[in-house]
C-alpha positions as CSV (number, residue, x, y, z in Angstrom):
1,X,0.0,0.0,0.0
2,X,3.4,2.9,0.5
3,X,3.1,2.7,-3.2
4,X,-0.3,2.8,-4.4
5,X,0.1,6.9,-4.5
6,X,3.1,6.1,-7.6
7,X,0.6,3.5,-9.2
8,X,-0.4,4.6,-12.7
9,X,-3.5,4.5,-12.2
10,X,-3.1,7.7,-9.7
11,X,-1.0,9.4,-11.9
12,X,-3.1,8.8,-14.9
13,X,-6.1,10.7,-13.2
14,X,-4.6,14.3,-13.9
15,X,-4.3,13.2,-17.6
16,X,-6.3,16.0,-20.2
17,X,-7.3,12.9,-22.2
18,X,-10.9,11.9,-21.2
19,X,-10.3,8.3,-22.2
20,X,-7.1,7.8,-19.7
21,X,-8.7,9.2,-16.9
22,X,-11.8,7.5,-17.1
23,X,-9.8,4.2,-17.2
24,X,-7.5,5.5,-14.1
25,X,-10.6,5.8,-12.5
26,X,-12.4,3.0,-13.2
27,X,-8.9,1.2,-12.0
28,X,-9.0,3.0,-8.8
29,X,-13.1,2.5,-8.4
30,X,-12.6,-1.9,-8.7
31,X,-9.2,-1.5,-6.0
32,X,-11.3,0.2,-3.5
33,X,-14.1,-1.9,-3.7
34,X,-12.3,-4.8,-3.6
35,X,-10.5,-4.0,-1.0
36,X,-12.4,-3.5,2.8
37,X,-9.3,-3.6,4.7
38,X,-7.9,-0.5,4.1
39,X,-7.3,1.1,7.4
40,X,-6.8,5.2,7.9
41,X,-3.5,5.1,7.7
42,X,-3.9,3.3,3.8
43,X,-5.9,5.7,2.6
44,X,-4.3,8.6,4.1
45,X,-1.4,7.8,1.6
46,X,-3.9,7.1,-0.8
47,X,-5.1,10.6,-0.4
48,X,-2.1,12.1,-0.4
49,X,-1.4,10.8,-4.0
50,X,-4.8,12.1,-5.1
51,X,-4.1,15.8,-3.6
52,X,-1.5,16.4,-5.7
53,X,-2.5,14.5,-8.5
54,X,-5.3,16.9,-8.4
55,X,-2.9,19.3,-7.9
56,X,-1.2,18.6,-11.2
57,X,-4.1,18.9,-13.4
58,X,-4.8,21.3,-16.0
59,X,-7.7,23.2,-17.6
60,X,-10.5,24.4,-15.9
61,X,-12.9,21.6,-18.0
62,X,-10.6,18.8,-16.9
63,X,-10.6,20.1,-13.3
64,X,-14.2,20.1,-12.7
65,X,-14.3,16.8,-14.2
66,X,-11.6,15.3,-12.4
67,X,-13.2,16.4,-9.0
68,X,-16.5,15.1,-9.8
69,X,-15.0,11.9,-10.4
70,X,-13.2,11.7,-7.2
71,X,-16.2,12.6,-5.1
72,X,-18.2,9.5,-6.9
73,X,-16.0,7.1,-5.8
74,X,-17.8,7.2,-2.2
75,X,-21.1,6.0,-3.3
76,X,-19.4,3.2,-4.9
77,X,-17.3,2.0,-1.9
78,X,-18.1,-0.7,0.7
79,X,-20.1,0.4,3.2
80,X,-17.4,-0.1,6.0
81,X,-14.7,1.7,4.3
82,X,-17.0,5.2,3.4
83,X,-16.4,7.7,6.8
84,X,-12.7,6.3,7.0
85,X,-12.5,7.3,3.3
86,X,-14.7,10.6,4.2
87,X,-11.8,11.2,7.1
88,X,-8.8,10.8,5.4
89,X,-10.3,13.4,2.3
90,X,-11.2,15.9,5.3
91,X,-7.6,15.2,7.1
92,X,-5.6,15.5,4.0
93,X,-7.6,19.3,3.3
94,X,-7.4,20.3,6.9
95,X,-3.4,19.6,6.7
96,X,-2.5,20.7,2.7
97,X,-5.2,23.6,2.5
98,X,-2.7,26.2,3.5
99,X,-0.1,25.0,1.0
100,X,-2.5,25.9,-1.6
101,X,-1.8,29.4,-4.0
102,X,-4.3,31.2,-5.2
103,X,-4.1,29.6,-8.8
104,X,-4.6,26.4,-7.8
105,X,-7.4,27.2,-4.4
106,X,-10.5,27.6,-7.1
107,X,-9.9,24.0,-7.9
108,X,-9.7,22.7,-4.5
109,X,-13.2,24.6,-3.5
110,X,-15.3,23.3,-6.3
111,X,-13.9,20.1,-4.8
112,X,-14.2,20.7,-1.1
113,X,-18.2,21.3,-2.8
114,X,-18.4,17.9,-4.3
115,X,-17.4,16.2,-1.4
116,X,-19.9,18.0,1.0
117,X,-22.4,17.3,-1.4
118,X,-21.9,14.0,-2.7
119,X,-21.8,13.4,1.6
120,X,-25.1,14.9,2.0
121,X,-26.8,12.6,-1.1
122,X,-25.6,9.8,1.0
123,X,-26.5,9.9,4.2
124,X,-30.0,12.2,4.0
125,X,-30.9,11.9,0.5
126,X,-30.7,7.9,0.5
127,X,-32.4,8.3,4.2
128,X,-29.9,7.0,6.5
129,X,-28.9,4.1,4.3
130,X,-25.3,4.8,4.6
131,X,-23.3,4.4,1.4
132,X,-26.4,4.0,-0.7
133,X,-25.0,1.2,-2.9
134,X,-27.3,-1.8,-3.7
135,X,-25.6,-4.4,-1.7
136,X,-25.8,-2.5,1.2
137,X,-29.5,-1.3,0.2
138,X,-30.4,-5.2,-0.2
139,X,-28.7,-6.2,3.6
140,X,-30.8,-3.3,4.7
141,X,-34.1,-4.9,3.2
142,X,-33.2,-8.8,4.2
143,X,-32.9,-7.0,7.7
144,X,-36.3,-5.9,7.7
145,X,-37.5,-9.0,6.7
146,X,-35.8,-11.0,9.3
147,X,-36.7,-8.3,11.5
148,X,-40.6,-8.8,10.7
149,X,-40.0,-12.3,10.7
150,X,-38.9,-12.4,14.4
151,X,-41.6,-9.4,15.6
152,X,-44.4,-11.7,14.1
153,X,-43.1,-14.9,15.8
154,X,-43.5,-13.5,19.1
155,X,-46.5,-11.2,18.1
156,X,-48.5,-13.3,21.1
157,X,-46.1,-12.5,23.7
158,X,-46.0,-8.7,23.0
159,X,-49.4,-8.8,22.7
160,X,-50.3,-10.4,26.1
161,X,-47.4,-8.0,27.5
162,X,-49.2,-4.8,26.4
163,X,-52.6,-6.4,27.6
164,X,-51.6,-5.5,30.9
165,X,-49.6,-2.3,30.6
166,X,-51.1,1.7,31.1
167,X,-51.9,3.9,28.1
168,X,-49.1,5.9,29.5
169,X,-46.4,3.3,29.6
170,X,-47.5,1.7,26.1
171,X,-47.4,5.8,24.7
172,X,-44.0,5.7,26.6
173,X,-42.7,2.5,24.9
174,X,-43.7,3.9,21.6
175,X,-42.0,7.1,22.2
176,X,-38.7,5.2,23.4
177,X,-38.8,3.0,20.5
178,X,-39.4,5.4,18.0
179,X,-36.5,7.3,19.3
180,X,-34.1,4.2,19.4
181,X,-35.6,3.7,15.5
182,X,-34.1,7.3,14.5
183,X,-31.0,7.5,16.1
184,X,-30.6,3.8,14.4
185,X,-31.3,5.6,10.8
186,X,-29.0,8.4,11.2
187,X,-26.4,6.5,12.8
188,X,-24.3,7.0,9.6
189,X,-25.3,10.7,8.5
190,X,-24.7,11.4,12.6
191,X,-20.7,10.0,12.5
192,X,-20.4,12.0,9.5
193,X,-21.3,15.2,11.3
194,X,-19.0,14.1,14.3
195,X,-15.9,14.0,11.7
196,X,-17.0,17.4,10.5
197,X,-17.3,19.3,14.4
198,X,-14.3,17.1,14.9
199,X,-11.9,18.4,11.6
200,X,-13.2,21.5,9.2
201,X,-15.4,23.0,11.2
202,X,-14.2,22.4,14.5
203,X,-15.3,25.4,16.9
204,X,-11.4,25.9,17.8
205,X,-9.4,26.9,14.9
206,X,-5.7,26.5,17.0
207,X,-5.2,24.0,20.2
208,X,-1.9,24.2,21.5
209,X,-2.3,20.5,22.7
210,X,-2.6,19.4,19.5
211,X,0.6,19.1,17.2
212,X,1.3,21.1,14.0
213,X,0.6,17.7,11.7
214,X,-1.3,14.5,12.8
215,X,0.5,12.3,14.3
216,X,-0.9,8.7,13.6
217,X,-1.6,6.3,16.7
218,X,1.5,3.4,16.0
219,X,-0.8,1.1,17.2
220,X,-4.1,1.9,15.9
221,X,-3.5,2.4,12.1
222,X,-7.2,3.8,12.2
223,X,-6.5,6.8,14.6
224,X,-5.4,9.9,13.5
225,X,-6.0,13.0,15.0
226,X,-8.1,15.6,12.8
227,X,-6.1,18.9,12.1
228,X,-8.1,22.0,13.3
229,X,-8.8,23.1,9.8
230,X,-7.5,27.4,8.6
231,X,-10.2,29.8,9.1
232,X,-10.6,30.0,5.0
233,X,-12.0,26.1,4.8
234,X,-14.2,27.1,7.4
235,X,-15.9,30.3,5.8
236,X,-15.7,28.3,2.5
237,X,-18.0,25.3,4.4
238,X,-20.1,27.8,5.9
239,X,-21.1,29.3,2.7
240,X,-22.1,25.8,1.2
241,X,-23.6,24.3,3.8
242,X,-26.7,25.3,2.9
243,X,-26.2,25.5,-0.7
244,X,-25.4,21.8,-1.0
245,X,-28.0,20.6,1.7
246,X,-31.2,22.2,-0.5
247,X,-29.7,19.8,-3.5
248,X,-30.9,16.7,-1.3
249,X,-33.7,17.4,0.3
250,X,-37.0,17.2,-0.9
251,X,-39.9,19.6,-0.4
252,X,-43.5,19.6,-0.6
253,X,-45.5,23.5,-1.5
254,X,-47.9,24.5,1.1
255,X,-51.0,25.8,0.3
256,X,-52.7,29.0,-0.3
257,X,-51.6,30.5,3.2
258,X,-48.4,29.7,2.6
259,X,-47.9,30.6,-0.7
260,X,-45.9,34.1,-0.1
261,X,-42.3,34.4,0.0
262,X,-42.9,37.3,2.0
263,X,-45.4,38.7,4.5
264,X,-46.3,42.3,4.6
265,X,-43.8,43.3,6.6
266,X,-41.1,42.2,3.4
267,X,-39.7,39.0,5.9
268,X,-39.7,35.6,4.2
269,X,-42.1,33.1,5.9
270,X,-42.3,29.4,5.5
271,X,-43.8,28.2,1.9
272,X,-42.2,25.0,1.7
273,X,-41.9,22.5,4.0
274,X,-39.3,19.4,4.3
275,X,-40.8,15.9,3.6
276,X,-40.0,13.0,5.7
277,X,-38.3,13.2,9.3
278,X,-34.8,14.6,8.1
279,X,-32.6,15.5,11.3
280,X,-32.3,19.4,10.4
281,X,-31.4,20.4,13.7
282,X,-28.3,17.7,13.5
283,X,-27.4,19.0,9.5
284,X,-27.1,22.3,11.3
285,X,-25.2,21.6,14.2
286,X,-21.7,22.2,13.2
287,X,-23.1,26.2,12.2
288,X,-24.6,26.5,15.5
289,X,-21.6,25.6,17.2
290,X,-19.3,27.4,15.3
291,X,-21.9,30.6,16.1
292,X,-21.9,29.4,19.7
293,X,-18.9,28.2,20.6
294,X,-15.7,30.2,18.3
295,X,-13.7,32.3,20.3
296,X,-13.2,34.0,16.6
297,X,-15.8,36.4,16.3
298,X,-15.9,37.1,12.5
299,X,-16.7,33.2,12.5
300,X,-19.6,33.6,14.6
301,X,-20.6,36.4,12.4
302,X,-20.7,34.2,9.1
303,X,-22.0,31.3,11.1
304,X,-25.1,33.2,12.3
305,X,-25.7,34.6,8.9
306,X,-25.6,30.9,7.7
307,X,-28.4,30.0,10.0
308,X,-30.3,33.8,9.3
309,X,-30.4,32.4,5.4
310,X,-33.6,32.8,4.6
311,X,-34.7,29.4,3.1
312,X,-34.3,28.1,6.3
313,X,-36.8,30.5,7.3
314,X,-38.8,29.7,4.0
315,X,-38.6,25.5,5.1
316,X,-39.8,26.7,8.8
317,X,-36.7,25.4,10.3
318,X,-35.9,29.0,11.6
319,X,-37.6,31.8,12.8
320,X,-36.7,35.3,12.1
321,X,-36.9,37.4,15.0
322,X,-36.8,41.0,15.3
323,X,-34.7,42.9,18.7
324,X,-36.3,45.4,20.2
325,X,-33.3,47.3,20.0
326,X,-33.1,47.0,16.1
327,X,-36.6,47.9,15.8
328,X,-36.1,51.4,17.7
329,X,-32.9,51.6,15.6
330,X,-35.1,51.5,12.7
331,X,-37.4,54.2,13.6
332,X,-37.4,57.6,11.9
333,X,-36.2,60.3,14.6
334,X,-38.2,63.0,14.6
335,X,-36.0,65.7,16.0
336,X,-36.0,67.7,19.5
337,X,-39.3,68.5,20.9
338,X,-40.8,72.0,21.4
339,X,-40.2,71.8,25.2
């Protein structure tokens, strides 16, 4: 594995000609799939080679191509290998962003937006399904079977159980198990947004605890600390976020009432609403801690204009509320009295 970042099939993936690079990639595609024992420490040196082989190419056309390509390769992987693969990307941009010169940083951005999208169609557009591919789509199904299976064999026995229980405990069972049902669907979508808090947008941009470059655990191949990404990734993330989250999700118009962008004061209010039970509050979690928690004030600035956006407003996942102060600010002063 030292040398899979000098394999041609790396290399190749910078090359101009469509028909090489779509062969690189297929070539890189079938050795990830086939192989689910990569640890952190492999695909860190993977990524390493892909960094600067994306580094290396040319032309705006073949750039944009080139990092579309690289963010589909995580659908495509097994399902146990996608957030070590998501951690190594995020570790290897945390540590080489800074390197980056201004001819080359457009590049990296459009990709830094591929990934946060591609991660997003994953684990909320598929619905918690991790990886989304359809061997892990079938497990998930032959699960639910089995699952039935065993609830219906021992239907009786629940049944008989409840027979004796209050409304208020059987309403309290149904509430506990519904919980334990979510947090089992988003399990995926919420590790991802623990590797996010964790790296990129991590609240503190500078620990002194923590060294200048990860230093990898000798013996645990899979742990390596995250690198407390620059300020720039951070406003960069910030400014997708909610860019790349609309792309996913789904939306149902209201009706008549709620048919106006705007009331009649000119604020937006909610004409769309977000179907099924996607965990907003958790896609939003990194913002609200970066607005909370950043001893960086400009930070919290851009954070709370993320969550002020006003399709969240629109979606009703926020409400726009006016200060008192801001609304005396706004009032026309009408000069010194008489008296």
């Amino acid at each position: 594995m030292a040398d899979i970042q000098k394999t041609p099939f790396v290399r190749e993936l910078a090359s101009s000609d469509r028909k090489i690079r779509d062969k690189a990639l297929e070539s890189l595609t079938l050795f990830l799939r086939s192989r689910t024992d990569l640890t952190l420490l492999d695909l860190l040196k993977l990524w390493k080679g892909l960094f600067f082989c994306f580094y290396h190419s040319d032309r705006p056309l073949t750039q944009q191509a080139l990092a579309r390509a690289l963010s589909s390769l995580v659908p495509s992987l097994p399902p146990s290998s996608v957030h070590r693969f998501l951690r190594a990307f995020w570790i290897t941009i945390g540590r080489d962003f800074h390197s980056l010169d201004r001819l080359r940083l457009d590049k990296y951005l459009f990709l830094i937006r591929c990934y946060v999208g591609v991660a997003f169609e994953i684990f909320v557009k598929n619905g918690g399904k991790g990886s989304g591919s359809k061997e892990a789509n079938g497990d998930g199904k032959k699960r639910k079977r089995e699952d039935a299976g065993k609830q219906g064999s021992r239907g009786k026995k629940h049944k008989k159980q409840a027979e004796g229980s209050t409304p208020a405990t059987e309403q309290e069972n149904d509430d506990d198990q519904k919980q334990s049902e979510d947090d089992a669907k988003w399990a995926d979508l919420s590790a991802y947004i623990a590797i996010i808090e964790e790296g990129p947008l991590c609240p503190v941009n500078f620990d002194p605890d923590q060294p200048s470059k990860p230093v990898a655990d000798e013996e645990d191949p899979n742990s390596v600390p995250m690198p407390h990404g620059p300020d720039g990734l951070r406003y960069h993330l910030i400014d997708l976020w909610v860019d790349e989250l609309e792309k996913v999700l789904e939306f149902e118009e209201l009706g008549d009432e709620g048919a106006e962008a705007e009331n009649s004061d000119g604020e937006p209010v909610q004409n769309r609403k977000i179907k099924g039970d996607v965990p907003i509050e958790l896609l939003l979690r990194p913002l609200e801690k970066l607005r909370t928690e950043s001893p960086y004030k400009p930070l919290r600035t851009r954070a709370a204009e993320a969550l002020d956006d006003d399709r969240l407003v629109e979606w009703g996942v926020r409400t726009r509320k006016v200060e008192e102060d801001e609304e005396e600010s706004e009032q026309e002063w009408g000069g010194f009295g008489d008296d």
